[in-house]
C-alpha positions as CSV (number, residue, x, y, z in Angstrom):
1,X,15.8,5.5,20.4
2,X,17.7,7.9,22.1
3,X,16.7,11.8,21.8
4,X,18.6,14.9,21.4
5,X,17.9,18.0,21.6
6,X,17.0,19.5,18.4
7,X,17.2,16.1,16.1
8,X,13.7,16.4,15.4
9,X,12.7,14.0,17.7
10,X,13.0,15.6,20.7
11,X,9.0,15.3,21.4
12,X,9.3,11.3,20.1
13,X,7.8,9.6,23.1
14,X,8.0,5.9,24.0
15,X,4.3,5.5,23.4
16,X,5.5,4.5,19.7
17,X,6.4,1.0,18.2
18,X,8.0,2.8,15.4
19,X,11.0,4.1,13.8
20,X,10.4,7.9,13.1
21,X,11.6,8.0,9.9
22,X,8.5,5.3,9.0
23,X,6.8,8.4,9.5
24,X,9.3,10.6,8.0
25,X,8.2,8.5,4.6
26,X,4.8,7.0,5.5
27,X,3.6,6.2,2.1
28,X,6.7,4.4,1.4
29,X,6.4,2.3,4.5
30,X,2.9,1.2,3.9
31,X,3.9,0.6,0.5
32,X,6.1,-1.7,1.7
33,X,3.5,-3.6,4.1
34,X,0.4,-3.7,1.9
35,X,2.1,-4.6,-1.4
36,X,3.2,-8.2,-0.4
37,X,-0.2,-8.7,1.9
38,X,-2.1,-8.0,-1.5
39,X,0.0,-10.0,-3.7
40,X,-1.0,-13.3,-0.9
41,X,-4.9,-12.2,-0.8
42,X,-4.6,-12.2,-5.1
43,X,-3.2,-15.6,-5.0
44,X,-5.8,-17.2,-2.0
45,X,-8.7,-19.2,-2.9
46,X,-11.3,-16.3,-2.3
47,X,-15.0,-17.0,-1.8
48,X,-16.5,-14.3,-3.8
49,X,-15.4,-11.2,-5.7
50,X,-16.8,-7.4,-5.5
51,X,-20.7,-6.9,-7.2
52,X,-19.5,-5.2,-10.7
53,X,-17.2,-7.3,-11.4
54,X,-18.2,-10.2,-13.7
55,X,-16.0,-12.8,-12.4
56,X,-12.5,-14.2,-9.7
57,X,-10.5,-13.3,-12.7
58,X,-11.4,-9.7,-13.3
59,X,-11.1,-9.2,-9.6
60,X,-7.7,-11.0,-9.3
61,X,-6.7,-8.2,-12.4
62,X,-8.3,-5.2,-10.1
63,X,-5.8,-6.5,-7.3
64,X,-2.9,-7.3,-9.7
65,X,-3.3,-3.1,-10.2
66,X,-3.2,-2.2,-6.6
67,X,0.0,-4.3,-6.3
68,X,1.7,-3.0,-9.4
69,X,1.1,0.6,-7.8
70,X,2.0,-0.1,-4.4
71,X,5.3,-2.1,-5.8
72,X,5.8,1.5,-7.8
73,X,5.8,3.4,-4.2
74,X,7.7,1.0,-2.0
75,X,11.3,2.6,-2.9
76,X,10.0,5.0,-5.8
77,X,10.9,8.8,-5.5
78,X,10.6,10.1,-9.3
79,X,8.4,7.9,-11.5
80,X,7.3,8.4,-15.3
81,X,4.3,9.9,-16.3
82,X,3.3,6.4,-17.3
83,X,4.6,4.9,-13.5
84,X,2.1,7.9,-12.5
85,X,-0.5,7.0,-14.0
86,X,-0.4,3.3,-13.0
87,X,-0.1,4.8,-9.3
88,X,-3.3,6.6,-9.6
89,X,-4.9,3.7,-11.2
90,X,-4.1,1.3,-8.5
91,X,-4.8,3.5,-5.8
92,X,-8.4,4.5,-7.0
93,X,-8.6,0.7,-6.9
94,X,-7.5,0.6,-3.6
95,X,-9.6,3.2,-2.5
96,X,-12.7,1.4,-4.1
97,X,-12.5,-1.8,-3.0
98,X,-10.6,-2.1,0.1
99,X,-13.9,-2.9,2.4
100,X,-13.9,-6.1,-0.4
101,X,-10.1,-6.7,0.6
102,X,-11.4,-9.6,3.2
103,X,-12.4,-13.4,3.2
């Protein structure tokens, strides 16, 4: 990437792998790189699910949530009070149980 003076990324150094407007709109970006790694861990034959959950199907649900809230913020700028909620829901999730996200 080229840089000119006073674009914004005039201090962008070639140290990074990246586009800068990836960092311009991180949590879309991540969005967009978790959501279709989580939709392939739901859908692998896991060995085990999280202690507090009763069973593979609860814990394929739990993931299901993280997805639906992570497909909500790949592209998403406005969202419903309902899209919202669903966000928050799944990220809590996330936030919970991502040392369980393994296999």
């Amino acid at each position: 990437m080229k840089k000119k003076k006073g674009d914004g990324t005039t201090n962008w150094s070639h140290k990074h792998d990246f586009p800068i407007d990836e960092v311009w709109n991180t949590k879309n970006t991540l969005a967009r790189l978790i959501s279709p790694r989580l939709v392939t861990f739901r859908d692998l034959d896991k060995h085990g699910h999280p202690a507090g959950l009763k069973d593979m199907r609860e814990w394929n649900a739990t993931i299901q949530k993280m997805i639906d809230a992570f497909e909500l913020m790949k592209y998403a700028h406005c969202l419903s009070e309902e899209e919202n909620k669903a966000v928050s829901e799944g990220l809590a999730l996330f936030c919970k149980y991502f040392r369980n996200l393994w296999d």
